[in-house]
N, C-alpha and C positions, 0 to 999 in steps of 0.2 A: 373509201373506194367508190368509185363513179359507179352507180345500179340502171341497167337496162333491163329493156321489155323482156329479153331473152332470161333474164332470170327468175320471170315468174314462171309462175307453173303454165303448163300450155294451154289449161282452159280459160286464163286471167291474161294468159297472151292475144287469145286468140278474142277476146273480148277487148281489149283494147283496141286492139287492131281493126277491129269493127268501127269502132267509136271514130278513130282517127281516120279511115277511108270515107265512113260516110258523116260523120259529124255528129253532133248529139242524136241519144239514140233512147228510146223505149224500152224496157224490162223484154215485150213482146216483140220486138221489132229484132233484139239482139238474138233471142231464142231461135226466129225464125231464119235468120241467115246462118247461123250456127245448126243448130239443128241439134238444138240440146234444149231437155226440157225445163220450163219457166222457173220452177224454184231452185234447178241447178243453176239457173244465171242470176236467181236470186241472191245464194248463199255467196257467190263469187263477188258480184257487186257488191254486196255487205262489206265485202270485207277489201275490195281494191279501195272503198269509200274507208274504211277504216284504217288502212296503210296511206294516205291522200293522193291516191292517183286518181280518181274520180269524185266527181259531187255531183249532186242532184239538183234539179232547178223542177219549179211550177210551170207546164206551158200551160197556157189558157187556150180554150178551146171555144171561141167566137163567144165566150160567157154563157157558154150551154154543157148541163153536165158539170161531170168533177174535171178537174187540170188532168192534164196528162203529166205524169213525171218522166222526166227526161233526164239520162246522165252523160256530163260531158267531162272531159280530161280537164284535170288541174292545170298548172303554173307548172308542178312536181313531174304530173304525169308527163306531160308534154316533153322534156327531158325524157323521157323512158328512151325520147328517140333523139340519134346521131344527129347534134348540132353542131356547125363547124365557126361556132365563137373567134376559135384561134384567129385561123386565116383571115377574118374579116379583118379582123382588130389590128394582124401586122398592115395589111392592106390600107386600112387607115391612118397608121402612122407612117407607111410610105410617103402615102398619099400629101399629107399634111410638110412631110419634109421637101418633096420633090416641086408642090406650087407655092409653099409659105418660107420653106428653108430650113433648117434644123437650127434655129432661134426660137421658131415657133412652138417645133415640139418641147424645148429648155422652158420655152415656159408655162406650155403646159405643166412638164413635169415640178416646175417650182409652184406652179398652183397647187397640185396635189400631195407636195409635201407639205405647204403652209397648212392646208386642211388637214390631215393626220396630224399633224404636232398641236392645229388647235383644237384635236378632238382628245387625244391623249394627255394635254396637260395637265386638266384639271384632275383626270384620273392618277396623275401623279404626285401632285402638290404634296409638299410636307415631308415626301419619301427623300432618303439618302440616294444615292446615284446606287448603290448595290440593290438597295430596294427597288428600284426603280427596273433596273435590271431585269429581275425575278419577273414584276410584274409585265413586259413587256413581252415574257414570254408567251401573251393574248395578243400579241401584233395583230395577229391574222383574224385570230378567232377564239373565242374563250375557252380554255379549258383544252387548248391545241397539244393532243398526245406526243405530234410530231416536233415540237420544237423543244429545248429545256436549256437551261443554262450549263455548261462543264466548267469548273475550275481545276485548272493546269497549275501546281504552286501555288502563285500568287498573280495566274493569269486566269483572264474570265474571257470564257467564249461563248455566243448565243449559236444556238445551233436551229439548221432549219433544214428538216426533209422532205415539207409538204408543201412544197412551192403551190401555191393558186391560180400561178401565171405560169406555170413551167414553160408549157409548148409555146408560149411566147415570147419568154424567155431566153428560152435556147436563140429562138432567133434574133430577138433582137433585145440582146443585153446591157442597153441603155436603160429598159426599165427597173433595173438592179438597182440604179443609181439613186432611184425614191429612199429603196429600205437604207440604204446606208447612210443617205442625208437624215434622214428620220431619228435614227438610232441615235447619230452624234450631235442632234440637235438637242432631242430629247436629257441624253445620257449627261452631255455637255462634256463630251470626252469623245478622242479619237478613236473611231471606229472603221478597222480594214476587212473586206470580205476575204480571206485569206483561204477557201476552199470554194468550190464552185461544182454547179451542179450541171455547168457549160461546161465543165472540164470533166466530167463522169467522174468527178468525186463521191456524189451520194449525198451530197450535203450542200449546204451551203454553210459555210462555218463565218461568224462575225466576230472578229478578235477585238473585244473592248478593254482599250488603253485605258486603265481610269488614274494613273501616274502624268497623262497626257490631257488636261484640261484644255477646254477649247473657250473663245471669250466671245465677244459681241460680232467679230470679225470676220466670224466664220461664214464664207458663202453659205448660200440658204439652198443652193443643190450643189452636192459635191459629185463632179462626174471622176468614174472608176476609171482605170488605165485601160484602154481598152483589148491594149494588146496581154493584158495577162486574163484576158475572158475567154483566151483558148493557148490552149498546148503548142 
């Protein structure tokens, strides 16, 4: 679940909030636009420092005196607030098709599946295509609650609920095409997305044919039909 600034508590809100209007700030400096006292924005700071929404830095002070310590928003923090990733990103791949052509973005998209398959191999080496399977279900991210393998009989399906790219997804469902080239590179079997989470399935379901071996042959980006990406 995505976490924003609104779900701290209001004094750790309203302390960020400080930080990101006026920029790294003072213990004293925060207290005073607030108007709460010092070791109340002490105990806060402790502890937004200890969730990693802030850190601390030495400012020097023309070399007279002790530093002043200053705290400013993380990498983490900075997220607390509404970035609009998405949009840029289709924006880009607009972009990219409408002056380069959709060749361009093909091969983008074959670049970054060649990169996945050569970061996943060695983590696979030695495993049987079922193992391989299992382990695959760390596509995204290790230890991913939301995806797991189902077997149907004597069918196996990867299942995925926590898309990374949803919202860009949804629009522009060419980048599906990475995970399913991936899958039947890796797997070395036919792999069909047979649910979709462009069709408010819930899921993204990947129906792996392991009766259907795939050989040296196989395009290195397999694009999806595009018209079964909606209803």
């Amino acid at each position: 679940m995505s976490f924003h600034a609104e779900h701290l508590s209001e004094p750790r809100q309203r302390i960020i909030h400080v930080i990101k209007s006026n920029g790294a700030a003072s213990m004293s400096e925060i207290a005073s636009v607030l108007d709460i006292s010092g070791e109340g924005v002490r105990q806060h700071l402790l502890q937004l420092e200890r969730d990693g929404w802030v850190s601390r830095f030495a400012e020097k002070n023309n070399g007279i005196g002790r530093p002043h310590i200053r705290y400013h928003l993380t990498t983490a923090g900075e997220h607390l607030f509404e970035k609009n990733y998405d949009h840029l990103t289709i924006e880009v791949l607009d972009t990219m098709v409408n002056h380069l052509g959709e060749s361009a973005l093909k091969q983008v998209l074959s670049a970054m599946i060649e990169e996945r398959v050569r970061e996943w191999e060695p983590k696979l080496a030695g495993l049987t295509t079922l193992e391989r399977l299992y382990a695959l279900k760390d596509f995204y991210m290790k230890s991913d609650f939301y995806m797991e393998v189902v077997q149907k009989g004597e069918e196996y399906y990867l299942i995925e609920r926590n898309c990374p790219f949803h919202n860009v997804a949804l629009k522009r469902p060419i980048l599906c095409s990475v995970t399913v080239s991936v899958l039947t590179l890796l797997l070395g079997c036919t792999v069909n997305r047979v649910q979709r989470l462009q069709n408010g399935d819930g899921c993204c379901a990947f129906h792996v044919q392991l009766n259907e071996p795939v050989d040296g042959n196989t395009p290195r980006i397999i694009m999806e039909d595009e018209k079964s990406n909606s209803k």
